[in-house]
N, C-alpha and C positions, 0 to 999 in steps of 0.2 A: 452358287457354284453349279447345281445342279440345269439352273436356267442357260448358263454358260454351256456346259454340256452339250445340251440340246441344240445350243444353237449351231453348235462347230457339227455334229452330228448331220444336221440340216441342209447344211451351205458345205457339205465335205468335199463332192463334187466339183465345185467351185474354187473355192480353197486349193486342190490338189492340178486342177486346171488350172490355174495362175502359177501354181508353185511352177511345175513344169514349165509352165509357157516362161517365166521367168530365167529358167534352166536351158531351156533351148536358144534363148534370146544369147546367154554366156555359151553356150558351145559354138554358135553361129562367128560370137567377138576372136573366141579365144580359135580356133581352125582356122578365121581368117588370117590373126593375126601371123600364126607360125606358117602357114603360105605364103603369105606376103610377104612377109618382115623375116623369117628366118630361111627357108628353103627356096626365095626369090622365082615364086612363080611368077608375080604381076600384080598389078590389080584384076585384072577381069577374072582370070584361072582362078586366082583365090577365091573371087569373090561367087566363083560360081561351084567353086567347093566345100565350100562352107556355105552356102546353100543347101547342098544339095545333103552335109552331112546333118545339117539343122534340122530338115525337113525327115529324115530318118528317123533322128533321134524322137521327134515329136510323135510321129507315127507308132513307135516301139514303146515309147512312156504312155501316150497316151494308151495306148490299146490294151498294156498292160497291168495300169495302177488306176489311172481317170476312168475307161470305161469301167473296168470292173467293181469299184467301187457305187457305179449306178447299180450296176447288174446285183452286187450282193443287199441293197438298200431295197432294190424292188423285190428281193426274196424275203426280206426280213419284213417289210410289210403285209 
C-alpha cells in the first residue's frame, strides 16, 4: 500500500494532467453540442465556441490545480 502511495504521489502531475485534459476534452463535446443542437448556431459558430470555451477551461484548471501541484512537490522536496 505504501508502495502504492508513493507512486500516485510521483506521477500526481500527470495523473491531474489527463484528469483535466479528459475534462476539457467533455466541456469541448458538451458546449458544442447545446450550440449546435440546441441554440442552433451551426456547425462552424459552435464549433468555434466550444473551442474557444475548451481552451479557457484548460487554461484556468491547469494553472490552478496541475501547475500548482508541481510547484507544491518542488517545495516539499
Amino acid at each position: 500500500m505504501e508502495r502504492l502511495k508513493e507512486t500516485v504521489c510521483r506521477y500526481k502531475p500527470l495523473i491531474m494532467y489527463l484528469f483535466f485534459g479528459v475534462c476539457t476534452t467533455l466541456v469541448n463535446i458538451v458546449v458544442y453540442y447545446v450550440c449546435a443542437h440546441i441554440v442552433h448556431t451551426g456547425t462552424m459558430p459552435g464549433t468555434v465556441i466550444a473551442w474557444v470555451v475548451a481552451v479557457l477551461f484548460a487554461y484556468v484548471t491547469n494553472r490552478k490545480w496541475v501547475l500548482r501541484v508541481r510547484k507544491l512537490l518542488q517545495q516539499a522536496l
